[in-house]
RODORO-236502 format. One record per residue (C-alpha): x, y, z. Coordinates in Angstrom, 1 decimal. Layout:
<recs>
<rec u="X" v="Y" w="Z"/>
...
</recs>
This chain:
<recs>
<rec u="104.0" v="93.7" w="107.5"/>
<rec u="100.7" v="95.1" w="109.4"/>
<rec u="100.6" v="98.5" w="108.0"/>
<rec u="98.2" v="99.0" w="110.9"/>
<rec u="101.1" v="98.5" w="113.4"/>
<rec u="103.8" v="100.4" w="111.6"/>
<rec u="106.2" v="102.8" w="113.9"/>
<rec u="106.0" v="105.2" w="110.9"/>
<rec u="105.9" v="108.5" w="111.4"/>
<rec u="102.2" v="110.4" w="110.1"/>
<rec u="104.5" v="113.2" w="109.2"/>
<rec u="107.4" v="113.6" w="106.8"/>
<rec u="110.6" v="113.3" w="108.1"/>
<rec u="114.1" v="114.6" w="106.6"/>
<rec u="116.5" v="111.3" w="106.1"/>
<rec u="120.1" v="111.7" w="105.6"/>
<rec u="120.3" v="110.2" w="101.3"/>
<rec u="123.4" v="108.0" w="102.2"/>
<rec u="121.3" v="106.4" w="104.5"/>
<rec u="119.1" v="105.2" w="102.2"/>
<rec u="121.4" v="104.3" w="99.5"/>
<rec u="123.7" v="102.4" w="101.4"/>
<rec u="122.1" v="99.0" w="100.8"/>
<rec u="121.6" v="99.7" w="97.4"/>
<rec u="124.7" v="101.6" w="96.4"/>
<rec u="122.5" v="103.5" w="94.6"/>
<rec u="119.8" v="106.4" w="95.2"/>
<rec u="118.0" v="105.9" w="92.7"/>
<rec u="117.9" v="102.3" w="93.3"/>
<rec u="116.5" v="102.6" w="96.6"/>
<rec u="113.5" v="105.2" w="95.8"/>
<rec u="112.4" v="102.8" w="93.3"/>
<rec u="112.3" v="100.3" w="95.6"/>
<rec u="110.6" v="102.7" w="98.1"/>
<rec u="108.2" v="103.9" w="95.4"/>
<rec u="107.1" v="100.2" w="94.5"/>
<rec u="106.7" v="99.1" w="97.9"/>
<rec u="104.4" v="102.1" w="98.9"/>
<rec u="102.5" v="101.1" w="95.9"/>
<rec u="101.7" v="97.9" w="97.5"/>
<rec u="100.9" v="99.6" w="100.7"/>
<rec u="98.3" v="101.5" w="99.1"/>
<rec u="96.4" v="98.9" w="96.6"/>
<rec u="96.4" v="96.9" w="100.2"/>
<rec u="95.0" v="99.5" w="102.5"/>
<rec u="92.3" v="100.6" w="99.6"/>
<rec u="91.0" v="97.3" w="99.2"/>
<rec u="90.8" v="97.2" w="103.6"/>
<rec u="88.8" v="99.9" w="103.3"/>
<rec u="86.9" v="99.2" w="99.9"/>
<rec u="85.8" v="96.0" w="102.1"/>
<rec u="84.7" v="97.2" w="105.1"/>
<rec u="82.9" v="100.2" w="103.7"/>
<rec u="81.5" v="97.7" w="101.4"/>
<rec u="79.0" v="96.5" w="104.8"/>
<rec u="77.7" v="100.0" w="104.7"/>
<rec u="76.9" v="100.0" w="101.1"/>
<rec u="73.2" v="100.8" w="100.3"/>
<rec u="71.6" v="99.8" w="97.1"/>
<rec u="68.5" v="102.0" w="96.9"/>
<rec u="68.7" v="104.3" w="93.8"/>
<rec u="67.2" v="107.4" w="95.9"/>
<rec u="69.1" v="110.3" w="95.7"/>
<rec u="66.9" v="112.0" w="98.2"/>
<rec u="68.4" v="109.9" w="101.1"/>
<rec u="71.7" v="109.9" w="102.2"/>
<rec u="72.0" v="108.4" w="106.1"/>
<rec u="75.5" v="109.2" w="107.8"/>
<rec u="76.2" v="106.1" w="109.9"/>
<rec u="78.5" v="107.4" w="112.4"/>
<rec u="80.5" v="103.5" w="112.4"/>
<rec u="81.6" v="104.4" w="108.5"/>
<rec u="82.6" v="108.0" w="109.4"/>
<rec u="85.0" v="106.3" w="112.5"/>
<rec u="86.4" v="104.0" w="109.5"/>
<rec u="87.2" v="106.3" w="107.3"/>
<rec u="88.5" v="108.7" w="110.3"/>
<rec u="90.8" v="105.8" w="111.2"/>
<rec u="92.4" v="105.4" w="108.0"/>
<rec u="93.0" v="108.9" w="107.0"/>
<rec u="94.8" v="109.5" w="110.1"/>
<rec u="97.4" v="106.2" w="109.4"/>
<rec u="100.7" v="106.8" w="108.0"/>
<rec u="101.2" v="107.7" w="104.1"/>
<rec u="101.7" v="104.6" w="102.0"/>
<rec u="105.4" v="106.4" w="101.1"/>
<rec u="106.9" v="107.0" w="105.3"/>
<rec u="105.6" v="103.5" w="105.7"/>
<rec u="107.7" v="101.9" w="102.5"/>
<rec u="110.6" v="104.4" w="103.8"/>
<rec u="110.2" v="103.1" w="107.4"/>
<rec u="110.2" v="99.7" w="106.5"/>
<rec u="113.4" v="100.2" w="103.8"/>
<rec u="115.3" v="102.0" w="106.7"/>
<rec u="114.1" v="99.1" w="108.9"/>
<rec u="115.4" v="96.2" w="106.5"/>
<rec u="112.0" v="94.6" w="106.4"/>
<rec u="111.6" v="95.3" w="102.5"/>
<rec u="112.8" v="92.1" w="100.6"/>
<rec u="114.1" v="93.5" w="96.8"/>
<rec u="116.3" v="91.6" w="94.5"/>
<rec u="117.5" v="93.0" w="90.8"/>
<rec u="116.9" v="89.9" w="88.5"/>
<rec u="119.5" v="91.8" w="86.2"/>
<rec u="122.8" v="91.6" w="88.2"/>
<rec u="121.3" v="87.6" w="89.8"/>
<rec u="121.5" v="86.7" w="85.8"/>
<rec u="125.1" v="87.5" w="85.1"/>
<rec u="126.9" v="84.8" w="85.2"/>
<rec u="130.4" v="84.6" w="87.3"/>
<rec u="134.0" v="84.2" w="85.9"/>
<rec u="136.2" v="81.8" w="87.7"/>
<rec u="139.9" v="81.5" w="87.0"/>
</recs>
């Protein structure tokens, strides 16, 4: 998923808790699964930016200058102003585009009469 071309709201929205725990069957269930896909989001759009502010990087040890390069303020700008990594896990739950699986309840095995 393109986090830069999510339909996620920048603001919080209030979501209906059957809603969300109707795949799952379980609230509980579903925030975890929310909570570990935003987690994902976010180590992925930090190391986005840690690269391209990387290209701005200077390596001189002088404290005395600091240069503002108005290209890394538009960058940062930019990614402040995207979704949190949480409405954009939610979005994509509520959407079905979040693959989960519980390796628990896939290992018990079946009774057949």
């Amino acid at each position: 998923m393109d986090y830069k071309k999510s339909k996620a709201p920048v603001n919080t929205v209030t979501r209906n808790i059957m809603d969300l725990c109707d795949e799952t069957g379980n609230i509980y269930e579903s925030v975890a699964i929310i909570a570990k896909r935003a987690n994902q989001i976010s180590v992925q759009i930090k190391e986005d930016l840690s690269k391209k502010l990387a290209e701005f990087a200077s390596y001189n040890d002088s404290l005395e200058e600091v240069f503002e390069n108005r290209e890394q303020i538009e960058i940062s700008r930019y990614y402040e102003k995207l979704p949190k990594p949480s409405l954009q896990a939610t979005q994509e739950f509520v959407e079905d585009k979040v693959y989960w699986r519980d390796p628990a309840k896939d290992a018990q095995p079946t009774a057949e009469l």
